[in-house]
C-alpha positions as CSV (number, residue, x, y, z in Angstrom):
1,X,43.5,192.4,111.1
2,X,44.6,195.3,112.2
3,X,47.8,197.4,110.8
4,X,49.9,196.7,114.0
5,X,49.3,192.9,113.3
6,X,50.4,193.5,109.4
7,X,53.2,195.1,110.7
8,X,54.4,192.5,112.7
9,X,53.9,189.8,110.4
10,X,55.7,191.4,108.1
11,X,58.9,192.0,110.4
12,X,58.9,188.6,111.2
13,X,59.1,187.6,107.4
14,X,62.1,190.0,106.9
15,X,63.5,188.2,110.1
16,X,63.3,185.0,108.8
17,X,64.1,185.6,105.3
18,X,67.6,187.2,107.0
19,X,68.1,184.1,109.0
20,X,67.9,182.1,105.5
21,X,70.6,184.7,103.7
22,X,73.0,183.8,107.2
23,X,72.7,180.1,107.4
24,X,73.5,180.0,103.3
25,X,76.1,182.6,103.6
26,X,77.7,180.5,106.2
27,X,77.7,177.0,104.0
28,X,79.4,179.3,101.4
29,X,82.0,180.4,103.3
30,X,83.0,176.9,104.6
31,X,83.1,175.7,101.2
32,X,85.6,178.0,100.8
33,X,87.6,177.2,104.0
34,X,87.7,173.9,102.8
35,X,88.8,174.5,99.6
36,X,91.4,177.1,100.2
37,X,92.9,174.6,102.7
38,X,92.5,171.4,100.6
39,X,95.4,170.2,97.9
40,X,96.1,171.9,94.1
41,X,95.5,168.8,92.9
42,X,91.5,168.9,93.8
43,X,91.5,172.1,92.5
44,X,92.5,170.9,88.9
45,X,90.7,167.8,89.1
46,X,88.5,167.5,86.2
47,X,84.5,167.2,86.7
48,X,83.0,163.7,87.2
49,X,81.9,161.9,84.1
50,X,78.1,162.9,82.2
51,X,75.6,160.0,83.1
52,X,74.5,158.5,79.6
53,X,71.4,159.7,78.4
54,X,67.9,157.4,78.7
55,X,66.3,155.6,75.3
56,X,64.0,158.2,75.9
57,X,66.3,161.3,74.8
58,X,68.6,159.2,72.5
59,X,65.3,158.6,70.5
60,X,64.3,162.1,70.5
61,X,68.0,162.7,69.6
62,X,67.8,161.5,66.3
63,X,65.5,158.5,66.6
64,X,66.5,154.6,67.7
65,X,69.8,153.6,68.2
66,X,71.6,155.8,65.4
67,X,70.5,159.0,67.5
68,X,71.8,157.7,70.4
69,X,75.4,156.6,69.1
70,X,75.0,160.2,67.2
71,X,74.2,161.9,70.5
72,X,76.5,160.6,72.7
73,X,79.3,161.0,70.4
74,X,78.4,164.4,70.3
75,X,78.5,165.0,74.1
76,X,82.1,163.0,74.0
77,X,83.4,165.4,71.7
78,X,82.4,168.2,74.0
79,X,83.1,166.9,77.1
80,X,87.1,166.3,74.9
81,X,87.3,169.8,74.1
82,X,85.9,171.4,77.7
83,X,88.8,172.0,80.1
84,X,88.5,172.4,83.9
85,X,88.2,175.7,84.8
86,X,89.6,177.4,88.2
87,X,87.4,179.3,90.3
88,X,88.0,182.7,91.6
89,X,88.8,181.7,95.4
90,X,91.4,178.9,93.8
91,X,93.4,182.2,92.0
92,X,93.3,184.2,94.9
93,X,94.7,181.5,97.3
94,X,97.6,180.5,94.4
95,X,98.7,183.7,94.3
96,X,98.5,183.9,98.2
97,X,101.2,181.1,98.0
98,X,103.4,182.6,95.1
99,X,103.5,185.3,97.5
100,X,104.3,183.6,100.7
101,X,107.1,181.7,98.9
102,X,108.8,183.2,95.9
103,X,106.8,186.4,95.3
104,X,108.4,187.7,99.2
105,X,111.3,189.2,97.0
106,X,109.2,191.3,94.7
107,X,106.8,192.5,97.3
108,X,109.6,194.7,98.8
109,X,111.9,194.7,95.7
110,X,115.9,195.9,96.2
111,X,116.4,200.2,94.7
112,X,119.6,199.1,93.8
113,X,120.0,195.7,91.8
114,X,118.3,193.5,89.5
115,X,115.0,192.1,90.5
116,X,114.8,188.7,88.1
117,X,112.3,186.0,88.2
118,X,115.0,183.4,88.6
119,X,117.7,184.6,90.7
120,X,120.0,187.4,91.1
121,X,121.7,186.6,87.3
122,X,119.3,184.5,86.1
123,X,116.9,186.4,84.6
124,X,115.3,183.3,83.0
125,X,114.4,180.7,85.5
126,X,113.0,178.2,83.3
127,X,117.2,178.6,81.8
128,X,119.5,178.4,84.6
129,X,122.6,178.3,83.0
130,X,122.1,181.7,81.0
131,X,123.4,184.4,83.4
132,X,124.0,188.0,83.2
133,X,127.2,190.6,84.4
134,X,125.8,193.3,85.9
135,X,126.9,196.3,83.5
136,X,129.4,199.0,84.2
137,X,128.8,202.2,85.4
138,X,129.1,205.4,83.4
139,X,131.4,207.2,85.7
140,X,133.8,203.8,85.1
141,X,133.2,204.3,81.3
142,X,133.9,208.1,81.2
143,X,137.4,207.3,83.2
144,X,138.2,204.5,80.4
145,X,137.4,207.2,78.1
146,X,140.0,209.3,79.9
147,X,142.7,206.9,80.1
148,X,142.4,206.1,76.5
149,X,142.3,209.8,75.3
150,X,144.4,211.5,77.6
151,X,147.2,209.1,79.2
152,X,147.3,206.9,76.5
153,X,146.8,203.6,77.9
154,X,146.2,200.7,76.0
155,X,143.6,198.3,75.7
156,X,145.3,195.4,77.5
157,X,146.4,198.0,80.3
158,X,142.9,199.2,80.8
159,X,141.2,195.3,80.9
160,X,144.0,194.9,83.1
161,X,142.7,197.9,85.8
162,X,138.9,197.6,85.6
163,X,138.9,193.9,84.9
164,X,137.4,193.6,82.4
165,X,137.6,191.4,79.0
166,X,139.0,192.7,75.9
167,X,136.1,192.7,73.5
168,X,134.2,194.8,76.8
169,X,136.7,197.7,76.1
170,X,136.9,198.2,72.6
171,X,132.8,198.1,73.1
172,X,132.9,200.7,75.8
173,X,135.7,202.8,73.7
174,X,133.3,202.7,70.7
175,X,130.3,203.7,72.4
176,X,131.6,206.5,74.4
177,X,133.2,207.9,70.9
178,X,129.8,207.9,69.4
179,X,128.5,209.8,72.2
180,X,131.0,212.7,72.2
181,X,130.1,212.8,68.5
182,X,126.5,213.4,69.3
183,X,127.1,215.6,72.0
184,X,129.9,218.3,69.7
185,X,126.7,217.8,67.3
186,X,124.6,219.7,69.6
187,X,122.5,216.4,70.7
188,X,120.9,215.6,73.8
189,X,121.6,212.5,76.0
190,X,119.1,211.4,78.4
191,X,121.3,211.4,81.3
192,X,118.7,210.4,83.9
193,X,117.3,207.5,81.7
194,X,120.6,205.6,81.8
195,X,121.1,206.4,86.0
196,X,117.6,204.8,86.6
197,X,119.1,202.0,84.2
198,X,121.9,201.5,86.2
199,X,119.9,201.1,89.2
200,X,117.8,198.9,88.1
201,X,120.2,196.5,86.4
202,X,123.0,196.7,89.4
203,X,125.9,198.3,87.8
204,X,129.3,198.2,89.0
205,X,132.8,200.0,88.5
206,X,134.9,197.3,88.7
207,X,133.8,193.1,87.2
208,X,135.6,190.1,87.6
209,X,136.6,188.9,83.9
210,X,139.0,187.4,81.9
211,X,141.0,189.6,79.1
212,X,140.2,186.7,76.8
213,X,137.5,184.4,76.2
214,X,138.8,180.8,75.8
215,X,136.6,179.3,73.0
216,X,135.9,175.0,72.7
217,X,138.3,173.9,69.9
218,X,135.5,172.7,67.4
219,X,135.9,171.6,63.6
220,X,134.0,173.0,60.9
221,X,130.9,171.6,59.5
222,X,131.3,169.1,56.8
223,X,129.4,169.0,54.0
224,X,128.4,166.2,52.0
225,X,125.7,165.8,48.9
226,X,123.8,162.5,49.0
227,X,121.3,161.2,46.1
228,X,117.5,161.6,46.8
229,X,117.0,157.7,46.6
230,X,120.5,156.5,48.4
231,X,120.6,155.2,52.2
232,X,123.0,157.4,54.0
233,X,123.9,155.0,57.3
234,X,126.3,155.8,60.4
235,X,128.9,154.0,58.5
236,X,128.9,156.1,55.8
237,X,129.0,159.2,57.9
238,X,132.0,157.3,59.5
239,X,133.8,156.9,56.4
240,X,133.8,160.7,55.3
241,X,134.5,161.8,59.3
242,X,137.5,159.5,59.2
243,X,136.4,157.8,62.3
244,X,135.9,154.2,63.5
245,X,132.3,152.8,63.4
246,X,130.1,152.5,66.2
247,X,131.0,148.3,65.6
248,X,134.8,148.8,65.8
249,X,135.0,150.4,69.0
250,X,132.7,148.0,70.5
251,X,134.6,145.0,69.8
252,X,138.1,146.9,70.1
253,X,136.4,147.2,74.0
254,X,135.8,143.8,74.3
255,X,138.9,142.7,72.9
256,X,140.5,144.4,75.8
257,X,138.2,143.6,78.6
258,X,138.9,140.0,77.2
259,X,142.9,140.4,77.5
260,X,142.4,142.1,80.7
261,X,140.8,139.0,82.3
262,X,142.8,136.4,80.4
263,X,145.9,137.6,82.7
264,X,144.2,138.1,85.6
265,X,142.5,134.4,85.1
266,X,143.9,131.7,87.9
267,X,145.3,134.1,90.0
268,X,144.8,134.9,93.0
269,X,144.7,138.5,94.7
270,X,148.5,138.2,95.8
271,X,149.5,136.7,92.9
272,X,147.8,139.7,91.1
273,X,149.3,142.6,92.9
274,X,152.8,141.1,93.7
275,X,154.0,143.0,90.4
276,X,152.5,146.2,91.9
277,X,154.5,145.4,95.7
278,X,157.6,145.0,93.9
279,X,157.2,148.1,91.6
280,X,156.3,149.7,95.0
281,X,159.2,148.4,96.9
282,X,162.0,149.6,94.4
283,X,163.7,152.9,95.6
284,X,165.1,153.2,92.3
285,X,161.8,153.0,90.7
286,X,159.5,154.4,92.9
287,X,161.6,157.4,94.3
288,X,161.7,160.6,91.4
289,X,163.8,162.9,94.0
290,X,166.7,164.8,92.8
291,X,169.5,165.2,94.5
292,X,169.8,169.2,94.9
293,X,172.4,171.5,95.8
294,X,172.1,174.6,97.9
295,X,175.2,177.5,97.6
296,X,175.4,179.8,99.9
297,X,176.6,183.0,98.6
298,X,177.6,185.2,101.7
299,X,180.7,185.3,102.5
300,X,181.4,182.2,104.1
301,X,180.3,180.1,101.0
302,X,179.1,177.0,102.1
303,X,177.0,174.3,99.8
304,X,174.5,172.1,101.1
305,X,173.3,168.6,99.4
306,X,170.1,167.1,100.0
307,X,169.9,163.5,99.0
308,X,167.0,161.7,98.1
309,X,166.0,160.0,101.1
310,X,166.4,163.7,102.5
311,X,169.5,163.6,104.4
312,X,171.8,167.1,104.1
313,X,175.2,166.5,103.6
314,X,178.3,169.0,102.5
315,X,179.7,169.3,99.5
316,X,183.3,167.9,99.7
317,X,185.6,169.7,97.2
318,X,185.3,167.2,94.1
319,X,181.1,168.2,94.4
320,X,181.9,172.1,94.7
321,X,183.6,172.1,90.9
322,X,180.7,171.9,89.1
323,X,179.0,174.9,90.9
324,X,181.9,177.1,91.3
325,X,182.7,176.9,87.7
């Protein structure tokens, strides 16, 4: 053979080894499409079940039918303790959705304002109901400061102004004294520090708070010292609370649904709310309107009675005593 055949035999090896590396790097990549479009539950669905081994390797396992028992309930314990693992392409296309759907918000985060995982003050989401007040400012604390020093206001007055609760001003009086203490001490405050702070946490000069926090009205604990070897029952506990038992209101409910349907038994719907119609009916009864009187007190006095059905009369002379005196 000559070297021009050589040659060409070996470019069309390299052609067809090329055309192998395509075709499989195609069959990849619609594995992939097919798995980045199919469900998360295929993603995490755990691998199909080990086929049991032959007689042939549970007897080289550890000979007969011990060795197989032995071998297999080795492989179970594996197979127990192995968990399904995720494959690269499934990450990526997870955090492809977190992205599309929650993860929009911190892609372009907000300069000025919290950025929190749950909303804008929740900053756990797995705990809605804790939420957080955006701090105050220090320009807001440094006026505080001023009012209290300089114009003497009080407490109240300032919670009143900013508000604010209580507790928050005292806090924000406090702190600020410590820092003019640092500062006639010849210390350093990291200024900048606490404005990025601010930023970052959304703070405000003015909140929206109660001067005082209205508390549950709970008891205090009650201790009681019970023997190592006595029951302690729900009708002890009962007993020390000074509280009915779980039995007692029970049947104090029954006994009242039971009276409640003893008078309502052989009646019929009229019969039942005739006592309601009449109540109804009674203008005496039914009608709480006070009779007021209106005085004029120009100069032509003049008073005005409104009944209860809502007519306006005049006062006749007898009904003006009681108001001119």
């Amino acid at each position: 053979m000559s070297i021009c055949s050589k040659v060409k035999n070996i470019n069309n090896n390299i052609n067809s080894i090329n055309n192998k590396i395509n075709s499989i790097n195609r069959i990849n990549c619609i594995n992939s499409i097919t798995h980045y479009h199919s469900t998360t539950q295929l993603y995490f669905a755990a691998k199909p079940p080990k086929e049991k081994p032959s007689n042939a390797k549970a007897a080289a396992g550890g000979g007969g039918k011990e060795g197989g028992k032995e071998g297999g309930k080795e492989e179970g314990k594996e197979g127990k303790d192995k968990k399904p693992k995720v494959r690269g392409h499934i990450k990526g296309f997870l955090f492809k959705q977190f992205l599309a759907n929650e993860g929009k918000l911190y892609e372009h985060p907000k300069l000025n304002g919290p950025n929190y995982m749950g909303s804008i003050f929740c900053p756990f989401p797995m705990n809605p109901y804790f939420k957080v007040q955006p701090p105050l400012s220090d320009r807001t604390r440094e006026q505080i400061w001023n009012l209290y020093t300089e114009q003497g206001k009080t407490v109240r007055e300032i919670g009143t102004m900013f508000a604010i609760s209580l507790k928050r001003a005292e806090a924000v009086l406090k702190l600020k004294k410590l820092e003019k203490d640092v500062i006639s001490q010849g210390g350093k405050i990291q200024k900048d520090f606490a404005l990025n702070m601010e930023k970052m946490l959304g703070a405000k000069g003015i909140l929206s708070e109660s001067l005082t926090e209205t508390l549950p009205q709970v008891g205090k604990p009650k201790f009681h010292l019970v023997d190592e070897g006595k029951d302690f029952v729900s009708d002890d506990a009962a007993k020390i609370l000074n509280r009915p038992t779980i039995k007692e209101e029970t049947l104090r409910e029954e006994l009242l649904r039971q009276q409640f349907t003893t008078s309502l038994e052989g009646k019929n719907e009229n019969q039942q709310l005739r006592n309601v119609i009449e109540i109804g009916s009674d203008k005496e009864i039914t009608n709480r309107r006070w009779a007021f009187r209106f005085k004029n007190v120009g100069e032509n006095p003049c008073i005005i009675i409104r009944e209860r059905d809502g007519k306006l009369l005049k006062a006749d002379l007898p009904e003006r005593s009681p108001l001119s005196s």
